[in-house]
N, C-alpha and C positions, 0 to 999 in steps of 0.2 A: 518481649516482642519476638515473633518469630522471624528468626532469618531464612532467607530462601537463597539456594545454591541452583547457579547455573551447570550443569552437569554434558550437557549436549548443546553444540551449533553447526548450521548449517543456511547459506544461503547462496542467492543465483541472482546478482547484480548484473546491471553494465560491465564488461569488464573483467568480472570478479565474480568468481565460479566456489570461491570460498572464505570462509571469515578472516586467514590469513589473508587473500589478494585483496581480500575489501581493504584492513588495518595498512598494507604495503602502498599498495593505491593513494590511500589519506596521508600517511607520513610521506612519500616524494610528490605528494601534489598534483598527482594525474587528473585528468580530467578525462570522463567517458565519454562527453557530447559529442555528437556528432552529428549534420544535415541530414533530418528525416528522411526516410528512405519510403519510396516511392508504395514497395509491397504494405507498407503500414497505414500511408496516406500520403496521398498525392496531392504536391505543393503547386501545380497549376491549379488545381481544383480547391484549393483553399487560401492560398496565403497572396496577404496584400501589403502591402507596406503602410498601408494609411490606415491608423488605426480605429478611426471608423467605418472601416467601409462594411456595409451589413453583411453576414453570416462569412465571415472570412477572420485568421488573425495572421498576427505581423510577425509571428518568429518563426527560424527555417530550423531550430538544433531542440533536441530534444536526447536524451540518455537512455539508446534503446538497447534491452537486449539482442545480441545475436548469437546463431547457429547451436540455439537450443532447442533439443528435442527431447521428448517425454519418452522415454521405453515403452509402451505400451504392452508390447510382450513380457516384459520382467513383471509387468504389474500383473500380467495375468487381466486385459482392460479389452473389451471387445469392439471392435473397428468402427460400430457401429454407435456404440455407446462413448468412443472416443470421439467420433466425431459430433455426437451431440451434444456434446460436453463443452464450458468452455474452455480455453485453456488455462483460466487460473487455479483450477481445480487442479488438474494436473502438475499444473508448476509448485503449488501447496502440498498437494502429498508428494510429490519425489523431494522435495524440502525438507516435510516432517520425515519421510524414512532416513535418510541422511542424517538429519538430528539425531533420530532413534540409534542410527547408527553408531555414531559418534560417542553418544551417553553410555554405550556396551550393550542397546537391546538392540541388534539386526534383527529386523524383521518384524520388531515388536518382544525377541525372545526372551524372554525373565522377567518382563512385565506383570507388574501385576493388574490385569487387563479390567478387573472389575474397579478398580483404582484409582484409573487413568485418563483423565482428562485433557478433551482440545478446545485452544478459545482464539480463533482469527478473526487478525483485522483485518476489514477488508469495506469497499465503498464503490456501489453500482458492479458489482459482480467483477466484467470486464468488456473489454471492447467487441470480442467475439459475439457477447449475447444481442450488445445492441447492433450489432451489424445484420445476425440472421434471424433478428422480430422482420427485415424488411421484407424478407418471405411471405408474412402475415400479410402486408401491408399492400399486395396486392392489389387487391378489389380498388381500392384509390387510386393505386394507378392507374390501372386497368380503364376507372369508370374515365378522370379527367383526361386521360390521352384518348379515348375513343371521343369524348367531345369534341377535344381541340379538333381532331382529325374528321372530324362529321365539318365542324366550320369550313375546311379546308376542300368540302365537296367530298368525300370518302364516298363513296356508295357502301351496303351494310355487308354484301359477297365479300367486299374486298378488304376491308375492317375485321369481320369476322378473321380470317384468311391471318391477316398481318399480327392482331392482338394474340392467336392461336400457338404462332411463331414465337413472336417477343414474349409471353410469357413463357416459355420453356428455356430461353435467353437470359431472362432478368431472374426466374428462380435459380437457378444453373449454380451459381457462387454458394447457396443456403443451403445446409443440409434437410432432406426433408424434417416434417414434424413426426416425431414417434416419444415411446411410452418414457425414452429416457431425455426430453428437453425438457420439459417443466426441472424436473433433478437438476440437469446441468447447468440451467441458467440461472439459478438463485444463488445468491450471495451467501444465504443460509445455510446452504447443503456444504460449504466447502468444505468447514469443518466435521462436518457428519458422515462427508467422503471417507476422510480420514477415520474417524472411527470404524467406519465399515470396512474398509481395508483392512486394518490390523486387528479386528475384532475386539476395540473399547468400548467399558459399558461405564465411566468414569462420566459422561456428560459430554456435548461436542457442540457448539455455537460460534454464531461470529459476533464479533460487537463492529460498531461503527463511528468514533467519535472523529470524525475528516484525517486530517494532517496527524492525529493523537494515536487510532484505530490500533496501531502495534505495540503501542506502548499501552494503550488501555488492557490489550489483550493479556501483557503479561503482569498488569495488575490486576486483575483480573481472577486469570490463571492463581496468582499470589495470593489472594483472598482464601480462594478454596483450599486450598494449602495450608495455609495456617489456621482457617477453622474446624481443617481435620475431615471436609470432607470428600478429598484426594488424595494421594499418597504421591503421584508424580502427574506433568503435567507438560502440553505439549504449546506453546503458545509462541505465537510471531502474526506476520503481515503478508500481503500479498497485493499486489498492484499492476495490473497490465490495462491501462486505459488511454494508452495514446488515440485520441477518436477525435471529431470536433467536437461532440457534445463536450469534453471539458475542457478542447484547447480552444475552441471558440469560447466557451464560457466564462475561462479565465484572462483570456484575451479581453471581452468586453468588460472587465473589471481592471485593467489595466495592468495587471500582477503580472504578466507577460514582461519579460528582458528585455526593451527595446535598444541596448547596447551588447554588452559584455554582462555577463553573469557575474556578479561580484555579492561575497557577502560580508554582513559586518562591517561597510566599508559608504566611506560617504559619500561615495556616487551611487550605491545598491538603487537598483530601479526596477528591480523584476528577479523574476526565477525561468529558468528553463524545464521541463515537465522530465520526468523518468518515470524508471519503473523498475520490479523487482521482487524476492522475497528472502524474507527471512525467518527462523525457526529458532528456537532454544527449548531444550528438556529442562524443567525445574521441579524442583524436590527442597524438601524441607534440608537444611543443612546440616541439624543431629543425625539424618537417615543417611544422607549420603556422605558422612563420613565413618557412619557403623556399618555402608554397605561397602566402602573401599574403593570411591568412585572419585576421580579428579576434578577436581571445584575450577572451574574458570574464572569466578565472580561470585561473590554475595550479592542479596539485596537486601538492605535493612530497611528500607520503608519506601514509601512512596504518598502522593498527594496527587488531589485531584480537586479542581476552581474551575467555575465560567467565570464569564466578565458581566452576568446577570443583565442589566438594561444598556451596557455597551453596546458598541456596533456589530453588527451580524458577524461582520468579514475582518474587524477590527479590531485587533488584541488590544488589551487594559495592560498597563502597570500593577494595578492593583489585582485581579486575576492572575496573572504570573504568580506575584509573590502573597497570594493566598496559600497556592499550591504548594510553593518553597514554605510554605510556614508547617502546614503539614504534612509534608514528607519529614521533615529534619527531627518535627515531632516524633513522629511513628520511629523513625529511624534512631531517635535518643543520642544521637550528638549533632553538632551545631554546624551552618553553612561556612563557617570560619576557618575551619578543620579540613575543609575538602581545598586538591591544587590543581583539580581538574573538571572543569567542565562540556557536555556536549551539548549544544544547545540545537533550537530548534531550524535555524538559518535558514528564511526566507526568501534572501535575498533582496525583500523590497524596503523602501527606504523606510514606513511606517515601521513594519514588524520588526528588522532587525534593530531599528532604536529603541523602539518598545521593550526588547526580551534583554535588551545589553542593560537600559535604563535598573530595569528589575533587578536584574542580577544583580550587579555592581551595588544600588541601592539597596538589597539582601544584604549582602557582604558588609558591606559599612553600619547597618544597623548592629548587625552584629558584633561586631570587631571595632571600630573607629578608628584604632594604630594603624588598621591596614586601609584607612581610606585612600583613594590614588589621589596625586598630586592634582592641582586644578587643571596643569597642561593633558595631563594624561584623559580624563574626565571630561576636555574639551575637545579633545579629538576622537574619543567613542562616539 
């Protein structure tokens, strides 16, 4: 089995500007939530307390980035092409260079570039793109407001006159359409950014498995690695979609925190939405330690399960620990042997018993000396 070496990190949380402030953050128990903020989405104009109420939802906090900006000069990124762009593109490459940074290639230098491989995760591009389609979206407005306003007696001088106005109004916030939105708005291009940037001919894709998408990516990434058809590889996540479309979405599924954010915990009723990215450089682990590069982490395997005719939205017991069966495979020692895990923490009451049930049930199959007592096993 081929082992893979973390060689490079870099990421841009809530909060946490780096992979130490993330780990510092987690160990004292910070929390980055905070009452959405007005410039991302405005909570008169969406939020209800009643959880039905149509196209609104019920939570005020969310984990937003702040007071980040893209250099766009350092990139060498033209004004115009910045602004057609979304910004998770941007926040993914000044990521992956970081990363690169970190691994020992600034700027991509010592790479072996024909080599070198990007694979992000990533789902619905970002909030930016579905904001300025509304640009598009014109003509419907245009038509159903010149109706209403015909009802209301408009004469056509004076409708002409006023939609003439409003629409140079209501485009105003969208960047016009040019040669570089198609590019910027696709989820596809983000990792292709990156390639183009640093000038990699290694392969560049995003995959998209929801809640999985970062972690697919760096299995992913792992694959081509150990089939020898990479040499290094540039793979993480990327997430900026505080929007309705998923906070209302999630909202009407109920997965919304209608209390306190708690996970693993027997009141868990919800999660609160974030956002963020993260990057790591991987290499086979004989190379990078014949090339004299600091290993962060191994990875000896990994696994990958649906829950097949289960619920859409609804995690399996038996799905989880398909997955734990082959990874630990690939990986050639036993779930027994590990004293630490990071799990997937949901926050809501389904998921986090689902993924604990698994675990703990892994563990015991495994091992049986270490089954936890009944008390313990009755309060997971």
């Amino acid at each position: 089995m081929t082992r893979l070496a973390i060689v490079g990190m870099a990421c841009r949380y809530p909060d946490a500007t780096s992979p130490r402030e993330l780990w510092e953050n987690a160990v004292a128990g910070r929390r980055a939530f905070r009452r959405l903020p007005d410039v991302r989405m405005r909570l008169d104009d969406y939020w209800d307390p009643d959880p039905s109420a149509p196209d609104r939802f019920y939570a005020r906090t969310a984990a937003v980035i702040e007071g980040y900006e893209f250099d766009r000069l350092a990139y060498r990124v033209a004004g115009s092409t910045y602004r057609s762009t979304d910004l998770t593109h941007w926040l993914a490459l000044d990521t992956a260079g970081r990363a690169l940074a970190d691994a020992g290639f600034p700027d991509a230098e010592g790479l072996p570039r024909e080599r070198t491989g990007v694979v992000v995760g990533n789902t619905l591009t970002g909030e930016f793109t579905r904001a300025n389609v509304l640009r598009l979206r014109w003509p419907y407005v245009r038509r159903t407001l010149a109706a209403a306003l015909k009802e209301q007696g408009w004469d056509d001088e004076r409708l002409e006159a006023f939609l003439a106005d409003y629409e140079a109004a209501y485009k105003s916030p969208f960047p016009p359409i040019d040669e570089d939105t198609l590019a910027g708005g696709l989820s596809n291009t983000i990792a292709g950014r990156i390639c183009n940037h640093f000038d990699l001919n290694g392969g560049g894709y995003t995959v998209d498995g929801a809640c999985s998408s970062s972690l697919l990516s760096v299995v992913t990434a792992g694959k081509a690695l150990a089939d020898g058809d990479i040499d290094v590889a540039v793979a993480g996540g990327v997430d900026l979609s505080i929007d309705p479309f998923e906070i209302v979405g999630f909202a009407k599924t109920g997965a919304l925190a209608k209390n306190d954010f708690r996970l693993y915990d027997r009141h868990s009723n919800g999660f609160w939405p974030g956002e963020g990215c993260g990057m790591v450089v991987l290499m086979r682990e004989s190379d990078a330690l014949a090339a004299g590069h600091r290993i962060y982490a191994t990875v000896a395997g990994w696994g990958i399960s649906s829950d097949g005719r289960g619920g859409m939205t609804r995690p399996e017991v038996s799905g989880y620990q398909l997955a734990l069966r082959r990874a630990y495979e690939r990986a050639g020692f036993g779930i027994e042997t590990v004293a630490l895990f990071e799990g997937h923490g949901t926050g809501t009451a389904l998921g986090d018993a689902t993924e604990l049930k698994a675990l703990s049930g892994a563990r015991a199959a495994a091992d049986p000396r270490r089954r936890p007592p009944r008390s313990a096993r009755s309060r997971a």
